[in-house]
C-alpha angles and dihedrals in degrees: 000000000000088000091055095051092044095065087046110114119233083238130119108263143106128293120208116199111200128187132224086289091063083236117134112260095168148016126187137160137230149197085205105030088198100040086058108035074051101059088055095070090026109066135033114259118227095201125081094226103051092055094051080046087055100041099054093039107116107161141020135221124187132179115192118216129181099256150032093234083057091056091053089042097052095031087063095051102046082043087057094039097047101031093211123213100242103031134105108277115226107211100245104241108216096116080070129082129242123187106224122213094197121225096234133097103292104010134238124229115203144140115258136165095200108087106210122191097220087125087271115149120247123201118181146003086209112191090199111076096196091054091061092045080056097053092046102040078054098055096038085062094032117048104010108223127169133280105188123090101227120134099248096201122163090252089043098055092034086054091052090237091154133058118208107248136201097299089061096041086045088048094251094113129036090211110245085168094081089027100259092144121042109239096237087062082048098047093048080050087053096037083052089053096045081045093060089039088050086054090246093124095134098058082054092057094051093046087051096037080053096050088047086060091048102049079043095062087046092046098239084139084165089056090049098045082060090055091046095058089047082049091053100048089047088053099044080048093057099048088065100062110086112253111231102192124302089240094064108082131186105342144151123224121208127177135169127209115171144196129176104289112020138033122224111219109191112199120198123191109202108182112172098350094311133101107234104178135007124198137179108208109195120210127181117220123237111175124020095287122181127234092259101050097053094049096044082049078053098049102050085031084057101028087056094053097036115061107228137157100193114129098189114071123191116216129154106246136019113298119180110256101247101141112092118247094353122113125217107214123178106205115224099183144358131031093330090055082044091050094047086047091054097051095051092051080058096053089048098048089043086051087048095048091054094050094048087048083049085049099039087055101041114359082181085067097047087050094039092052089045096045084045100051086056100048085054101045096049092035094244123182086217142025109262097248089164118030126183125190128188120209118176124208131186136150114240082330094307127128090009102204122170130196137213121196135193134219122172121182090005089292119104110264101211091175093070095035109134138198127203136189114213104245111174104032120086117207133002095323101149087173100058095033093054085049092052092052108047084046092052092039091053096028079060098043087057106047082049097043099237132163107279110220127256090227138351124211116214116208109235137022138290103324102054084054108055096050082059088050092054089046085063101047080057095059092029090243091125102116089020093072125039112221132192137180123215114200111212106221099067097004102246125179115219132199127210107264094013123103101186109074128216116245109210127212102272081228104053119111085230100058086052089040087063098033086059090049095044084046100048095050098050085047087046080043104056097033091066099038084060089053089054107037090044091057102047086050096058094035095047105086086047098045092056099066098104100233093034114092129194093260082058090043103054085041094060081049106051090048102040093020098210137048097228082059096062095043087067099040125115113248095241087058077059098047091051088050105035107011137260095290095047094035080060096042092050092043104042087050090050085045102046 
């Protein structure tokens, strides 16, 4: 292998790594051939994948280019045309419409999802059917082309080969089959629609708002009523798109959002101020692939399908500028920070739509997936079917609660939720009191009998931890169960005799599975530790007459409803609510 680094070139290209097959298992870019072929033999990989990648590769290709825009370029399409194994997958779109402008004499205009390379013009994908029924609902009235699939050539049309049919006689078709209507008319007809499709709609209203002037200085007022109802759809066309803002010009939008196993690339087209197509390319991960690199993959996958001239791209971190003439530019303030927030709303709500549809057809694969991940990413023996987490809570040390939540199958478990008060610690001691409350929870689930968690999440570091820990050892649980602390700042995952923390992926299912644990039990928490500390506070002053109980206290409450009114009540008003011994009692401490 040493032999086949050394003749790579320290040039921008493509590199293609084949198996004992000789079949393409990957294909990658660079901007050093040899610095990155390189990489691959001199450093441990952490992912599964890349060392399987590394481990079958048995010889290497390469092809040099000029620049590093060419080796994106040409890296997207090989990676479309061999589908290597261990390369990012683009979703094929051909669920998607497209409208076609053929390459033919008097062009048709039609919706298709099979993309033919004849030098016809493709404009999509859309990811909305009934716009494109509006488009071309709007060209069929208003500029009569053609339906039929004849080949209108000039010796065609000059031998009468073709007869006009229906749509001609029913005014849908002005029958340039038997040469009715000069090409040129036809083709002005055809530059107006690529124009609209382009998002240039506005340049096509000027231009017709410019011919009805003209037919009305030569007083071909029927002409010009024509125009004006091609005026007024464009018009009615254009007022759907949704105006941006009239100062942004012609721009591209790109976002990521990301889960396990896709990436979610949003596309927005903003022509004139408006947004005039919006699209969501999905693409599956193979290797370990950064952020970066998957939404730069987007933009030149989507660039490439999708016709634009914009030179400013807006993106939501720093990419290097390899594409020629185009500019990447990451908004801070103002409509372009609004556009790019937009599109990532767009990416996320794409990514969430997907997940419900995955839900909706088989709710067992979503909690499998989710039970599995973490399995893999804490090293479980077995998938956390049943997962517990601890929070305390306490105020300067006062009214120390502590709560214990539930999730089973990755989903909360009310059911099973628990609160304790701290009985045998004194003052604010976390540690101890962490300690008090996993032994009693798991001294109690054995005398009953109960399911014992998978794994149980411990909110804060190292120390929390350590005193559950010790709560196990107690009960000899430690190796059964498997605990883990999760420190708030950076949130590490620590665990038990282990001082350097993991950090997981912020967009692994694990990492939110245990935020929304860690989440739901400081909100249970805390819930429970108001309750209480609003009611000793208003029960305090009550509760400390000697003689007078709680069960007398929250009497006097619920029939007089605050302490400063029965300090002013009459005895008799006491007698009537707590009998004759406790009214005396009340009355006798208030009237001292």
């Amino acid at each position: 292998m040493k032999s086949l680094i050394a003749v790579l070139p320290n040039r921008p290209g493509i590199y293609q790594f084949l198996d004992n097959t000789n079949k393409i298992i990957y294909i990658g870019k660079a901007k050093n051939l040899k610095k990155r072929v390189s990489s691959y033999f001199s450093k441990s990989h952490e992912h599964r994948k890349t060392v399987l990648l590394v481990r079958n590769i048995v010889d290497i290709k390469h092809m040099v280019v000029e620049t590093e825009q060419d080796a994106l370029l040409l890296e997207n399409n090989l990676i479309k045309k061999y589908q290597p194994r261990y390369n990012i997958r683009l979703k094929d779109d051909k669920s998607y419409p497209w409208i076609c402008v053929k390459n033919e004499p008097f062009p048709r205009v039609f919706k298709t999802r099979n993309l033919v390379k004849d030098g016809s013009k493709y404009f999509g994908p859309y990811t909305s059917i009934y716009t494109v029924r509006t488009l071309l609902e709007l060209f069929k009235s208003e500029y009569k082309l053609r339906t039929c699939n004849y080949q209108l050539s000039r010796d065609n049309i000059a031998s009468r080969k073709f007869k006009v049919c229906l749509e001609y006689h029913i005014g849908n078709c002005y029958g340039p089959c038997e040469g009715f209507y000069p090409e040129e008319k036809y083709n002005e007809g055809i530059n107006d629609i690529i124009n609209i499709l382009k998002g240039n709609v506005s340049g096509v209203v000027s231009h017709l708002e410019g011919m009805m002037e003209k037919m009305s200085e030569k007083l071909d007022f029927e002409e010009a009523l024509k125009i004006k109802e091609k005026y007024d759809s464009l018009k009615r066309y254009q007022s759907r798109s949704t105006v941006v803002s009239p100062n942004i010009t012609d721009v591209d939008v790109f976002s990521i959002e990301e889960d396990e196993k896709f990436a979610f690339i949003n596309y927005l087209k903003i022509i004139k101020g408006a947004i005039i197509q919006t699209f969501t390319l999905e693409i599956k991960k193979s290797l370990d692939e950064s952020s970066k690199d998957l939404l730069l993959a987007g933009i030149v996958d989507i660039r490439q399908k999708i016709f634009s001239n914009a030179r400013e791209i807006l993106v939501p971190y720093k990419l290097d500028d390899v594409l020629d003439e185009v500019k990447f530019v990451i908004p801070k303030r103002g409509e372009k920070k609004s556009l790019l927030e937009l599109s990532q709303r767009n990416a996320k709500y794409y990514r969430l739509e997907k997940d419900k549809q995955t839900f909706l057809k088989n709710p067992k694969v979503r909690e499998e997936r989710i039970l599995n991940t973490i399995q893999k990413d804490l090293q479980l023996s077995d998938p956390p079917k049943r997962i517990e987490c601890f929070d305390n809570s306490n105020l300067q040390g006062s009214y120390p609660v502590a709560a214990c939540v539930v999730f089973v199958n990755g989903k909360p478990y009310k059911k099973d939720y628990r609160h304790f008060n701290i009985k045998t610690v004194e003052g604010p001691n976390d540690y101890a009191s962490m300690e008090e409350v996993v032994y009693r929870r798991y001294k109690r689930q054995i005398e009953e009998g109960n399911e014992l968690p998978q794994l149980v999440v411990i909110d804060g570091g190292k120390g929390q931890l350590s005193s559950a820990v010790l709560a196990l050892d107690k009960l000899n649980l430690r190796g059964k169960i498997t605990i883990i602390g999760i420190a708030k700042r950076l949130e590490e995952i620590y665990f038990p005799g282990d001082s350097v923390p993991i950090y997981i992926n912020k967009n692994s299912e694990t990492l939110k599975v245990i935020q929304y644990l860690r989440d739901e039990a400081h909100r249970f928490g805390i819930t429970f530790h108001r309750n209480k500390r609003s009611g000793d506070f208003v029960t305090s002053e009550l509760n400390s007459i000697a003689g007078i109980g709680e069960k007398t206290a929250q009497k006097l409450l619920n029939d007089f409803k605050s302490v400063k009114h029965i300090k002013g009540l009459e005895k008799k008003l006491l007698v009537e609510s707590v009998g004759k011994a406790k009214a005396e009692i009340v009355y006798q401490y208030f009237h001292k």
